[in-house]
PyMOL commands that place a pseudoatom at each C-alpha (Angstrom):
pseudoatom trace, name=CA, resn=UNK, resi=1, chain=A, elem=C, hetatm=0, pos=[0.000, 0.000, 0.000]
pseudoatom trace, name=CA, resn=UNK, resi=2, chain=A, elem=C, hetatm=0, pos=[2.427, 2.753, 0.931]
pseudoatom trace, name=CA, resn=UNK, resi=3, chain=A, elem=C, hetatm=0, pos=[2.234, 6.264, -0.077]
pseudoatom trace, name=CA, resn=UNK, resi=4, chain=A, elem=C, hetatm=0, pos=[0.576, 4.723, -3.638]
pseudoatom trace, name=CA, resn=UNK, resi=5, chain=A, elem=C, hetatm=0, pos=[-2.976, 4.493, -3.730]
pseudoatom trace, name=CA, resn=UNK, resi=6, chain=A, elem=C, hetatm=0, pos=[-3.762, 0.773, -3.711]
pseudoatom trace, name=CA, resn=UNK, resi=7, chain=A, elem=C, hetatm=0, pos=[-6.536, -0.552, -6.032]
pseudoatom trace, name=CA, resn=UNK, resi=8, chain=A, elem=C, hetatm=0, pos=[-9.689, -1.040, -4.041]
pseudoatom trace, name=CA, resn=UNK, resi=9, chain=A, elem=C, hetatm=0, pos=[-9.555, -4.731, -4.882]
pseudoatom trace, name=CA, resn=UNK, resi=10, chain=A, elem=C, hetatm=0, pos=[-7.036, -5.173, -3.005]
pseudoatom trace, name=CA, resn=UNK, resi=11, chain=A, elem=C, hetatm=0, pos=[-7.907, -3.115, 0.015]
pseudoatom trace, name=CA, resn=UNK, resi=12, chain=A, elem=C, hetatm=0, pos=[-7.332, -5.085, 3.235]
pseudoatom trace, name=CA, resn=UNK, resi=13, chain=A, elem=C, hetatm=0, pos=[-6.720, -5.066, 6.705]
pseudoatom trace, name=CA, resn=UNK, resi=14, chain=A, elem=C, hetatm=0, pos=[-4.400, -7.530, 8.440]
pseudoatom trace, name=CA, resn=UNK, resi=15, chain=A, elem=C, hetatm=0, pos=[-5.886, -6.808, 11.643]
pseudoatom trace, name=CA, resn=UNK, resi=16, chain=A, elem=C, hetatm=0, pos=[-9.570, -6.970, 13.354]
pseudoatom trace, name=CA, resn=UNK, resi=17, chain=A, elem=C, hetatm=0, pos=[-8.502, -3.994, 15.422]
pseudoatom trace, name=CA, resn=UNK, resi=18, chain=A, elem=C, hetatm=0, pos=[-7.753, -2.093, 12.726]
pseudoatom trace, name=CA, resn=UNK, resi=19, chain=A, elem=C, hetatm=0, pos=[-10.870, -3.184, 10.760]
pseudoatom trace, name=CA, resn=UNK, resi=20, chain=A, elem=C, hetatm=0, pos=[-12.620, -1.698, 13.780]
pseudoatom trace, name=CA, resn=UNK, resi=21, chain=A, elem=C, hetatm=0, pos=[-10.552, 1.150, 14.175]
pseudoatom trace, name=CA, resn=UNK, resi=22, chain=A, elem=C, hetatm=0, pos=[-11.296, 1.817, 10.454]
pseudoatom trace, name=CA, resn=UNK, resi=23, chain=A, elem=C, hetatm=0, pos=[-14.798, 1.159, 11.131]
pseudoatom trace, name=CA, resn=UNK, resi=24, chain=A, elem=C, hetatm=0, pos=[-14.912, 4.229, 13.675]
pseudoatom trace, name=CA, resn=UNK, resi=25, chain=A, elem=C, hetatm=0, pos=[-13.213, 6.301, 11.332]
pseudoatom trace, name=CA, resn=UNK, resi=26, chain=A, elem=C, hetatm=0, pos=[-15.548, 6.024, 8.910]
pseudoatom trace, name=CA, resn=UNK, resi=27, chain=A, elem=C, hetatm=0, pos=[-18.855, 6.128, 10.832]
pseudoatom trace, name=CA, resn=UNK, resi=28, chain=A, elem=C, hetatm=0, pos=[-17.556, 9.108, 12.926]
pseudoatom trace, name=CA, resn=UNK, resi=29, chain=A, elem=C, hetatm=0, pos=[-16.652, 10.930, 9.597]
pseudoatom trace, name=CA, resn=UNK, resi=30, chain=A, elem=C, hetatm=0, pos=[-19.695, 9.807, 7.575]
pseudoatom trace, name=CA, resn=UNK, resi=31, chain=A, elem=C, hetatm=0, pos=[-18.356, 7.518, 5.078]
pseudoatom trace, name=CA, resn=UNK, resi=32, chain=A, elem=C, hetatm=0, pos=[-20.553, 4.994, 6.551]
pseudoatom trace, name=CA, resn=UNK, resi=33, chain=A, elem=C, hetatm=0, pos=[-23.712, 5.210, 8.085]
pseudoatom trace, name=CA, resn=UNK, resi=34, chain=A, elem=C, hetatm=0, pos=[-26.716, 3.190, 9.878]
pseudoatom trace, name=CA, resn=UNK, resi=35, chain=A, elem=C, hetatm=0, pos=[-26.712, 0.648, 12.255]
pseudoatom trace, name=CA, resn=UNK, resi=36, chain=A, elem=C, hetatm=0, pos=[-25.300, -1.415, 10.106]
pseudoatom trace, name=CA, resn=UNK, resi=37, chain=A, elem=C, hetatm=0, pos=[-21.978, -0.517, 9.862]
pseudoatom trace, name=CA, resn=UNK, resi=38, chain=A, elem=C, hetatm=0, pos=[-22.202, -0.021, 13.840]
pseudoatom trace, name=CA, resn=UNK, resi=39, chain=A, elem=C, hetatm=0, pos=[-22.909, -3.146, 14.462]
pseudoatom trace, name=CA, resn=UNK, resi=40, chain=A, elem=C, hetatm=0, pos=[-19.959, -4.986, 12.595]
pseudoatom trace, name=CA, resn=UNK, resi=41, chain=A, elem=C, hetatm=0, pos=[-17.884, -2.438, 14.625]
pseudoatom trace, name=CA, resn=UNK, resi=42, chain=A, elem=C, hetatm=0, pos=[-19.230, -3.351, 18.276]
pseudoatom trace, name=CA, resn=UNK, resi=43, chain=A, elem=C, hetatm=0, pos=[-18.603, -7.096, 17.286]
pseudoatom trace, name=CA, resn=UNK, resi=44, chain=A, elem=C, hetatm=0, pos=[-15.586, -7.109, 16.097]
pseudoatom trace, name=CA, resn=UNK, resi=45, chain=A, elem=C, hetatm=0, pos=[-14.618, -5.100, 19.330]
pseudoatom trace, name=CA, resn=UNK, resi=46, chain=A, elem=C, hetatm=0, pos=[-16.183, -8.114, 21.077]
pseudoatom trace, name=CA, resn=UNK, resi=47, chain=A, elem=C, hetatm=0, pos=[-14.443, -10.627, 19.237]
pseudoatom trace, name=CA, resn=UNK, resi=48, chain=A, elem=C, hetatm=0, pos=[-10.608, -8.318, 20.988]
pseudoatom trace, name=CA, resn=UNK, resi=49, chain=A, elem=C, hetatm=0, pos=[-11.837, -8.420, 24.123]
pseudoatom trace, name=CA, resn=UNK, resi=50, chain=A, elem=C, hetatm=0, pos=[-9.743, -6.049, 26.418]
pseudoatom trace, name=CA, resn=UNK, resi=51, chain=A, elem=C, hetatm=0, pos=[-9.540, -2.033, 26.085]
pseudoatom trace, name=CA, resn=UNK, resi=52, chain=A, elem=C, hetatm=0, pos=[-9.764, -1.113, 22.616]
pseudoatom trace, name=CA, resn=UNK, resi=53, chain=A, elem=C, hetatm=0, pos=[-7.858, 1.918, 22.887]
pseudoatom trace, name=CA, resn=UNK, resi=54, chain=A, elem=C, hetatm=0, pos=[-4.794, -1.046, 24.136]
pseudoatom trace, name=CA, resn=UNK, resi=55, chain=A, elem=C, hetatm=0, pos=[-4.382, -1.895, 20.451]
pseudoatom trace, name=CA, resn=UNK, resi=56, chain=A, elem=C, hetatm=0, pos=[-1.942, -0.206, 18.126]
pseudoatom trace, name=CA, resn=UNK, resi=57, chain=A, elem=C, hetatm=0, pos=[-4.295, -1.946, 14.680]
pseudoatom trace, name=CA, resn=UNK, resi=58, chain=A, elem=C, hetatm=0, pos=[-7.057, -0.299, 16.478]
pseudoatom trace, name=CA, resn=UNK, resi=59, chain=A, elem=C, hetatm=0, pos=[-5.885, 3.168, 17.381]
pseudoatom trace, name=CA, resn=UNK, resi=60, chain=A, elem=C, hetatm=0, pos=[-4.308, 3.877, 14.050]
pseudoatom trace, name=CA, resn=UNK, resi=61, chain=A, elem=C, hetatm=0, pos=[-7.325, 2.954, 12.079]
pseudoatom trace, name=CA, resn=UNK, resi=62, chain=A, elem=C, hetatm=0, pos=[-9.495, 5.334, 14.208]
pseudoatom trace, name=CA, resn=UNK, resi=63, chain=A, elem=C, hetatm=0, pos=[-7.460, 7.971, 12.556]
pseudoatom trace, name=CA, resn=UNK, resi=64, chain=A, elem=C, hetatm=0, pos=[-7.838, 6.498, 9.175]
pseudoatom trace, name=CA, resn=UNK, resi=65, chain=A, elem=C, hetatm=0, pos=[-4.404, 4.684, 8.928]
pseudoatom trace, name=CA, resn=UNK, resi=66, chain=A, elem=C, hetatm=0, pos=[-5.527, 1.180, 7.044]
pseudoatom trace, name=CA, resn=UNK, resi=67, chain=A, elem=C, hetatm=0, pos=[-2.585, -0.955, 8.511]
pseudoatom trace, name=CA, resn=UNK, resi=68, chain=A, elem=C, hetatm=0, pos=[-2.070, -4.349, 6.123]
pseudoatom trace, name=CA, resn=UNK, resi=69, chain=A, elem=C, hetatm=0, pos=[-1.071, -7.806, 6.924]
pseudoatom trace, name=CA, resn=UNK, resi=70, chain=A, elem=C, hetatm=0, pos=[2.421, -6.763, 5.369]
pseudoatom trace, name=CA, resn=UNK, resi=71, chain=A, elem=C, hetatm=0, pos=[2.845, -3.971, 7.821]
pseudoatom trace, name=CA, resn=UNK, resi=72, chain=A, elem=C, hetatm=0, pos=[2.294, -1.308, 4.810]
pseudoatom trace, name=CA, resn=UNK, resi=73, chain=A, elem=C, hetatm=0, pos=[0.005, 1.369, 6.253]
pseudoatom trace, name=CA, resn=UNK, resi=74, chain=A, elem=C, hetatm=0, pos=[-1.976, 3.756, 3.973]
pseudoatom trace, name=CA, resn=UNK, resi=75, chain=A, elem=C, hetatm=0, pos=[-4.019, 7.115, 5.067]
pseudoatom trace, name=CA, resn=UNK, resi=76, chain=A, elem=C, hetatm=0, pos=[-7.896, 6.912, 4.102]
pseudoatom trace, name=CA, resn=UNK, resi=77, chain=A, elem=C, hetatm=0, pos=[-7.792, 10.334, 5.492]
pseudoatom trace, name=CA, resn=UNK, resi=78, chain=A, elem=C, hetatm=0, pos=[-5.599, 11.723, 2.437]
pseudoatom trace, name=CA, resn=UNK, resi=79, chain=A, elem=C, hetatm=0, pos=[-7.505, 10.784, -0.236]
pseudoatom trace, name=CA, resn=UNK, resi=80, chain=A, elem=C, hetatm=0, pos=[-10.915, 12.147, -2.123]
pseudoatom trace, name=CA, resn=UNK, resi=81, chain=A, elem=C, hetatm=0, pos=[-13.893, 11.191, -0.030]
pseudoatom trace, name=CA, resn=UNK, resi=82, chain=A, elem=C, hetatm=0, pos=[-15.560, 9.129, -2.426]
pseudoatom trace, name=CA, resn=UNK, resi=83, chain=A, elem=C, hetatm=0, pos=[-12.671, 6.709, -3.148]
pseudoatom trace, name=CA, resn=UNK, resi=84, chain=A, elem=C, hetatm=0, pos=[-12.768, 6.917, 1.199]
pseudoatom trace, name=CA, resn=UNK, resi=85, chain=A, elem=C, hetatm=0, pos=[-16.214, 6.175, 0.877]
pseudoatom trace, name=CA, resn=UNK, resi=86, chain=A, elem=C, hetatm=0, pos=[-15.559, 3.138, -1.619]
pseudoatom trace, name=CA, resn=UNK, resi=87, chain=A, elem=C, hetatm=0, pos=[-12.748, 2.077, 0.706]
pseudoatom trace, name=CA, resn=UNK, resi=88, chain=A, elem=C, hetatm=0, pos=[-15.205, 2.242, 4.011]
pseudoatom trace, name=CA, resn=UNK, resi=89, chain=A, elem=C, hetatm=0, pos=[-17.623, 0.053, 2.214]
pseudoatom trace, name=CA, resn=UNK, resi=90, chain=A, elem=C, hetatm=0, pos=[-14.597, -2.492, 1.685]
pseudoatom trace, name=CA, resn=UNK, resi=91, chain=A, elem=C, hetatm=0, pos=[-13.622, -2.648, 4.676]
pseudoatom trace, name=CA, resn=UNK, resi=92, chain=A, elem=C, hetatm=0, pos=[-16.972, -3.117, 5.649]
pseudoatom trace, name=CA, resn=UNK, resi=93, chain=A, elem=C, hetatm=0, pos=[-17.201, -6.370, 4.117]
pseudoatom trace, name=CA, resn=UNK, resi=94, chain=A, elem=C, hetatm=0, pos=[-13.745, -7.133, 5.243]
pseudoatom trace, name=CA, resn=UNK, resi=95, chain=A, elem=C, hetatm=0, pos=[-15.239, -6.899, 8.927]
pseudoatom trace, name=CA, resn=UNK, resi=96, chain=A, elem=C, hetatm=0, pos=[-18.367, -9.180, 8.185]
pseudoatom trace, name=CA, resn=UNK, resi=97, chain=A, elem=C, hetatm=0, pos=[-16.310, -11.365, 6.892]
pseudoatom trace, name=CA, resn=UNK, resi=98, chain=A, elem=C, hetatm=0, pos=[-14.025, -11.530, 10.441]
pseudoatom trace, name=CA, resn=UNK, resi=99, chain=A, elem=C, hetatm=0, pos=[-17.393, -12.053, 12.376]
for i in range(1, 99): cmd.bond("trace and resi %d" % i, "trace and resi %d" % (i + 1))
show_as sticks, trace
zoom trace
């Protein structure tokens, strides 16, 4: 991922806590909205048991850093909002798919 953008294909997380963390992001900044979305979030906060806040994955991706299972980070916050938008929704799935 980098400082590239990455193709939205491959947009992933390589952790749940930053899937939630991204999650956060994009509810709090209305990229994402409804219960929906919400939801997915308070599970996969579930599924880390613990403080939140405790994990790096999670912290980071409540300030839009998308962390990847390589270590690569990229910054949702630095792009245009509707490829953030398209990203939130893919990471969305991303987190159903972890449930």
């Amino acid at each position: 991922m980098g400082g590239g953008l990455p193709s939205l294909g491959s947009l992933s997380s390589g952790s749940t806590g930053n899937v939630a963390g991204v999650l956060e992001f994009c509810v709090k900044n209305n990229y994402l909205s409804g219960a929906g979305a919400e939801s997915v979030k308070d599970r996969l906060l579930g599924k880390l048991g613990g403080a939140p806040a405790s994990d790096p994955g999670y912290t980071d991706g409540t300030r839009g850093i998308l962390t990847g299972a390589d270590g690569s980070t990229f910054d949702l916050a630095s792009i245009k909002s509707q490829i953030t938008r398209q990203a939130c929704d893919k990471i969305l799935s991303q987190g159903k798919s972890l449930l």
